[in-house]
C-alpha positions in Angstrom: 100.9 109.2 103.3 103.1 106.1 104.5 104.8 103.7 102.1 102.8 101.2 103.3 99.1 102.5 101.7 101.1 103.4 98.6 101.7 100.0 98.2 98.3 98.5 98.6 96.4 101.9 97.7 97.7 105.9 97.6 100.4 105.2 94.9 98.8 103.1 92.8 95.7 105.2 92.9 98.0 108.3 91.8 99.6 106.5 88.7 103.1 106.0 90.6 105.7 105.0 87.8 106.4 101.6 89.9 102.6 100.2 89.1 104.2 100.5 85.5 107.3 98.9 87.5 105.7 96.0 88.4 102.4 94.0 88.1 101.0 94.4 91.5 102.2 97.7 93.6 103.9 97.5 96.2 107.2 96.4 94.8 106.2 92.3 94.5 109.6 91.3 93.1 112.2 88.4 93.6 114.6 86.2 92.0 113.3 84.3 89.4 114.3 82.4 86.1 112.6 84.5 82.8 109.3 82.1 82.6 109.6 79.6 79.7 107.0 79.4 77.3 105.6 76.1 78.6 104.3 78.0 82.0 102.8 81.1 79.6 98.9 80.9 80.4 96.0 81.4 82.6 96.0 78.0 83.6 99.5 77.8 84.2 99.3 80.8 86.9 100.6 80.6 90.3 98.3 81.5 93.1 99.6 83.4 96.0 97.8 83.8 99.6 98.8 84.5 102.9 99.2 86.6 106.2 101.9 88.8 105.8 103.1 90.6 109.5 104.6 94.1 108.7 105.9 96.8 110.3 106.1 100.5 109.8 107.1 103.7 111.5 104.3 105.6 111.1 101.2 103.6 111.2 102.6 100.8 113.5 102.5 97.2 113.3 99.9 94.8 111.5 98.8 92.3 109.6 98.3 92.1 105.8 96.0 90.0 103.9 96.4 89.3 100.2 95.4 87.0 97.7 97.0 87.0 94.3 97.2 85.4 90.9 100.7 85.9 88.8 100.5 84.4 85.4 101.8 85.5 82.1 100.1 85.4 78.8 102.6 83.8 75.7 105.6 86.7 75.0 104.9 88.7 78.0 106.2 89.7 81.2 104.4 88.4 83.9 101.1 89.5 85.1 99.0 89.7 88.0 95.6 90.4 90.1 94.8 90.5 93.8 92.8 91.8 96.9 94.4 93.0 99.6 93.3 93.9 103.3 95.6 95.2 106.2 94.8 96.6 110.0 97.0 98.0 112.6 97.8 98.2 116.3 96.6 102.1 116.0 93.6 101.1 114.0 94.4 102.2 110.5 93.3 99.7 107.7 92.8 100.1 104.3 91.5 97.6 101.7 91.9 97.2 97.7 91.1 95.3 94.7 93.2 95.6 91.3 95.7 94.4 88.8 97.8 94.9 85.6 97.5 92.3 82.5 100.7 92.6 79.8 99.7 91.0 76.5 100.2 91.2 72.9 103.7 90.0 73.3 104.3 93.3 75.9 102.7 95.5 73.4 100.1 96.8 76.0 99.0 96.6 79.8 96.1 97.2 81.1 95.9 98.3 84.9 93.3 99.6 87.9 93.0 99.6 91.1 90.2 100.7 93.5 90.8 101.1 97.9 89.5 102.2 100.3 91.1 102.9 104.0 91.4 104.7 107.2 95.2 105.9 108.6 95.9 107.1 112.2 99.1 108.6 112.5 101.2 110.9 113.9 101.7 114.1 111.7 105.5 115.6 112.2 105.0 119.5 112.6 108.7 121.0 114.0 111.3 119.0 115.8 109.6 116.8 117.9 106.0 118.2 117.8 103.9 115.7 115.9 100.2 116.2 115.0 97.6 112.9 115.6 95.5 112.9 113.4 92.8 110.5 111.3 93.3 110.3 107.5 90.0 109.0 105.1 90.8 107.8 101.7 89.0 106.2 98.7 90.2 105.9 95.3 90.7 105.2 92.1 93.2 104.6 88.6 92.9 103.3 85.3 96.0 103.4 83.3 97.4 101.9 79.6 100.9 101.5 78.2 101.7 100.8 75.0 104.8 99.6 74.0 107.1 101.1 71.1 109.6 98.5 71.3 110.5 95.2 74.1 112.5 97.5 76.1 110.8 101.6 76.2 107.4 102.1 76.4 105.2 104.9 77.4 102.1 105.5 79.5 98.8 107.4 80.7 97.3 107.0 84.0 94.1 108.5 85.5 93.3 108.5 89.2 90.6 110.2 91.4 90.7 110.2 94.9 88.9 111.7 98.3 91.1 112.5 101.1 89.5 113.8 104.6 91.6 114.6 107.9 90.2 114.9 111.1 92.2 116.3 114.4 91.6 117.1 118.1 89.7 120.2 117.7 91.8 121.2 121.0 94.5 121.9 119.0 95.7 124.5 116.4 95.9 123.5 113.0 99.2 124.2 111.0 98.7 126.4 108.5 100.7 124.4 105.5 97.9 121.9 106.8 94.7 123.6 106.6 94.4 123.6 102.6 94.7 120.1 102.8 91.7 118.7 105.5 88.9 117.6 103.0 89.8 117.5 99.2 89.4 115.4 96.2 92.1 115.5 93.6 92.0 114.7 90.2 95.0 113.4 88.8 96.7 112.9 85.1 99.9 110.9 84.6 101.9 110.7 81.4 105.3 108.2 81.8 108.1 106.5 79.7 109.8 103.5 81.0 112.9 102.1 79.3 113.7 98.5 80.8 116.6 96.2 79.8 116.2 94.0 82.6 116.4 90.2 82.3 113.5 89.6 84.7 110.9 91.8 86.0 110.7 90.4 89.6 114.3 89.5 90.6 116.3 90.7 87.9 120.1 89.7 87.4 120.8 92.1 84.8 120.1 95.1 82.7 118.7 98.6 83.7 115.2 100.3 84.7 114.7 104.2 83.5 111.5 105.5 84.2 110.1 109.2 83.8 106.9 110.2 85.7 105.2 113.6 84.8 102.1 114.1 86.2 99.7 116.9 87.0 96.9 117.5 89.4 94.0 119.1 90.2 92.3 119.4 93.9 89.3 121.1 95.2 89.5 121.7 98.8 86.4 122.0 101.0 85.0 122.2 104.5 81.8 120.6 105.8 81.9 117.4 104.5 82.5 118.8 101.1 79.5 121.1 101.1 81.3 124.3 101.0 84.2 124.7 98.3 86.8 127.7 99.1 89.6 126.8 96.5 90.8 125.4 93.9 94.4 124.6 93.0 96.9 122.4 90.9 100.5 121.2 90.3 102.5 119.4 88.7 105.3 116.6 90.1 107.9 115.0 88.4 109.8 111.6 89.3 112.5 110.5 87.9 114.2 106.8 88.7 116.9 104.8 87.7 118.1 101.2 88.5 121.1 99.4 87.5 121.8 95.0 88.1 124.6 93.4 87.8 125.2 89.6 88.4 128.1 88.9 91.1 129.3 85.0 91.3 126.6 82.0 90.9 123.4 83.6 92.9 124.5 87.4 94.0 123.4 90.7 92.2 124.4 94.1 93.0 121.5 96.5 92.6 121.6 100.4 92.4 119.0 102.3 92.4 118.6 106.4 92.7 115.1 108.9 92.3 114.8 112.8 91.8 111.5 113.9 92.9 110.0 117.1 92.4 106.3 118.9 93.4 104.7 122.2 93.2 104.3 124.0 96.2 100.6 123.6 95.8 100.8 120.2 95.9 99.0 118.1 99.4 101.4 117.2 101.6 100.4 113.8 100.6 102.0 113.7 97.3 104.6 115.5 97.8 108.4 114.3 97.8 110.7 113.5 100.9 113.7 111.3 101.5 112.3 107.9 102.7 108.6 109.0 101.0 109.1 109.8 97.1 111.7 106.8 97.0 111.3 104.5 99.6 114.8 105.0 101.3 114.9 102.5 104.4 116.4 104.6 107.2 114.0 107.2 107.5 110.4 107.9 108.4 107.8 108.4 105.5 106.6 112.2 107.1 109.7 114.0 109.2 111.2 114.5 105.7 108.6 115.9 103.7 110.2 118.9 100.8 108.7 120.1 97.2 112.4 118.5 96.2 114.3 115.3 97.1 117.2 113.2 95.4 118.3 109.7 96.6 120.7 106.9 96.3 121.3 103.3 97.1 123.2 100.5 96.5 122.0 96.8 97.8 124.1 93.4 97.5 121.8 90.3 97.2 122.3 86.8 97.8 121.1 83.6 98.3 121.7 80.7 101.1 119.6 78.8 98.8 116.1 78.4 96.6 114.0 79.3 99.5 116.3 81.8 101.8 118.2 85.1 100.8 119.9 88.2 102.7 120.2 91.8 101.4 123.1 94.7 102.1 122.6 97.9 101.6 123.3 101.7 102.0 121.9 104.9 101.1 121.7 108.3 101.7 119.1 111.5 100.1 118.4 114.7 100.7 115.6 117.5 100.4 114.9 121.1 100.1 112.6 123.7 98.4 114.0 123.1 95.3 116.7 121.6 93.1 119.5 124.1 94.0 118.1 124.1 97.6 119.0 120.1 98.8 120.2 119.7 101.7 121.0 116.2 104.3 119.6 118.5 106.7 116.0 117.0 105.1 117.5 113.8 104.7 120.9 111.5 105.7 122.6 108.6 105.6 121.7 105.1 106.0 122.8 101.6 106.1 121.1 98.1 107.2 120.4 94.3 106.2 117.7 92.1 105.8 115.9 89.1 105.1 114.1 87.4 102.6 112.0 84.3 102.2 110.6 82.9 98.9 106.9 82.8 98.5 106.7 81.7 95.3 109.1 80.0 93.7 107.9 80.0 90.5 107.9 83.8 90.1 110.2 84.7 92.9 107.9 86.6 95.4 110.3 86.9 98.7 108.8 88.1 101.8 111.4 90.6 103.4 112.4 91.9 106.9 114.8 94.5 106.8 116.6 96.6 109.7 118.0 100.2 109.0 120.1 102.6 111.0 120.1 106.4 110.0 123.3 108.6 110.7 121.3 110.1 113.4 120.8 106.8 115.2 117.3 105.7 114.7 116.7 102.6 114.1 114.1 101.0 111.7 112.9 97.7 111.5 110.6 96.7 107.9 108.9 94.0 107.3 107.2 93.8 104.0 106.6 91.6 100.8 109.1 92.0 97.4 112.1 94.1 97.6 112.4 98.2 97.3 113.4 98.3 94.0 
């Protein structure tokens, strides 16, 4: 599954530990002042639509369009709600309605999401050899945190979702792929999150831990789902880490590393990979798929002023059957710069182009809304 429906759908739907992150998945962050108390509020929101252009490496190029509502309630970090709806130059689209609330003075969030969406893509099988194929998902996740204390709190997600994939019968199937063609999963998520930082979009200082245990259940079937021939689970764990640390007036150095790990039962769509589990720009969502992957990087950012900003950064990860097992032969090296532009000013939401180049000289060009971590 690409980055891009994890953002607006897949990851959210599955209880990834960056819903608990931020408000609305995928990743809206930016640089922002800590919101006084005079703009806590419903009324004292800040509405956000607009066309966003992206681009990504497996699913093409498109257009995004979301309508949001950031606010925050009196002692809490912000909040949010929006609709999204994207299409793409190889016809996938996908479409999705949710949120997350923080109240009680960040005792508890609330969260769901619901989407709904059709991916064409190319499938990467050996070297070169890539798969087309037509990916059909729907789904679903509820999800509470409760908080112990302002900076660690802990979590439960449930999600449900339907996954079927359709190919040119004219071609042989992959066996790793077979298991995988028409299933719905069932999925349980237990995390902790210990956050330090001084702002949840754009943060200038402080530190994000969070632990993500989950595990899963999937009944695989042919025929539309009339005919059931297994059933299987798993378990994944990710792990992730982020460090900020203010540099002169307006910069902030950011670090940011993830340790992923899946069950060999688990779909190839939620499973880990350099540049899929962690969002490493560099590399394509599927050539690095692996049960195990462990990444790193490091991101200077700046400002020219309120409105524009730039990013540097580099980063390299690895994968393998397991933790003893990593290799950069499922991974690599990285570096690149980028973009940004402020949507909102009043809660920092920075539209962001960024362009990557890999140590084995592919190029990669992203163009998204918040910033990776």
């Amino acid at each position: 599954m690409v980055r891009l429906l994890s953002s607006l759908a897949f990851a959210v739907c599955l209880g990834s530990p960056a819903f608990a992150k931020n408000p609305i998945k995928n990743q809206l962050n930016g640089p922002v002042k800590t919101v006084a108390s005079a703009d806590v509020g419903l009324r004292n929101g800040n509405f956000i639509l607009a066309p966003i252009p992206f681009s990504n490496d497996t699913i093409g190029n498109g257009l995004a369009l979301g309508a949001g509502y950031l606010f925050s309630l009196p002692g809490s970090k912000p909040s949010g709600i929006g609709v999204g709806y994207f299409e793409t130059d190889t016809g996938s689209y996908a479409y999705g309605l949710g949120g997350s609330v923080v109240f009680d003075n960040d005792r508890w969030s609330l969260g769901a999401f619901v989407a709904e969406g059709e991916l064409n893509y190319d499938l990467p099988i050996v070297g070169a050899l890539a798969l087309p194929v037509t990916q059909s998902v729907s789904g679903a996740v509820i999800r509470l945190d409760y908080g112990f204390s302002k900076t660690f709190k802990a979590g439960l997600g449930l999600a449900y979702l339907e996954s079927n994939i359709a190919w040119n019968p004219s071609i042989t199937l992959p066996g790793f792929l077979r298991p995988d063609m028409d299933v719905e999963l069932a999925r349980l998520t237990f995390d902790m999150v210990h956050d330090t930082r001084d702002d949840t979009f754009y943060p200038h200082t402080g530190t994000y831990a969070a632990l993500d245990l989950s595990y899963g259940h999937i009944q695989d079937s042919v025929f539309g789902g009339r005919l059931t021939f297994s059933d299987r689970s798993y378990t994944k764990m990710v792990a992730e880490a982020s460090v900020f640390r203010p540099i002169g007036a307006t910069g902030v150095i950011a670090f940011n590393a993830v340790l992923c790990g899946a069950g060999s039962a688990a779909p190839f769509f939620d499973t880990c990979g350099v540049g899929f589990a962690d969002g490493l720009r560099g590399f394509s969502a599927l050539s690095q798929l692996a049960d195990w992957s462990a990444s790193a990087q490091v991101e200077y950012r700046g400002r020219f002023n309120q409105r524009l900003g730039y990013v540097v950064f580099a980063g390299a990860g690895a994968g393998g059957n397991d933790l003893t097992s990593l290799s950069l032969n499922l991974g690599g090296s990285a570096i690149g710069a980028g973009l940004r532009y402020r949507l909102s000013k009043k809660f920092g939401l920075d539209y962001a182009i960024d362009y990557a180049r890999n140590n084995h000289g592919d190029e990669f060009l992203y163009l998204s809304v918040g910033q990776k971590f």
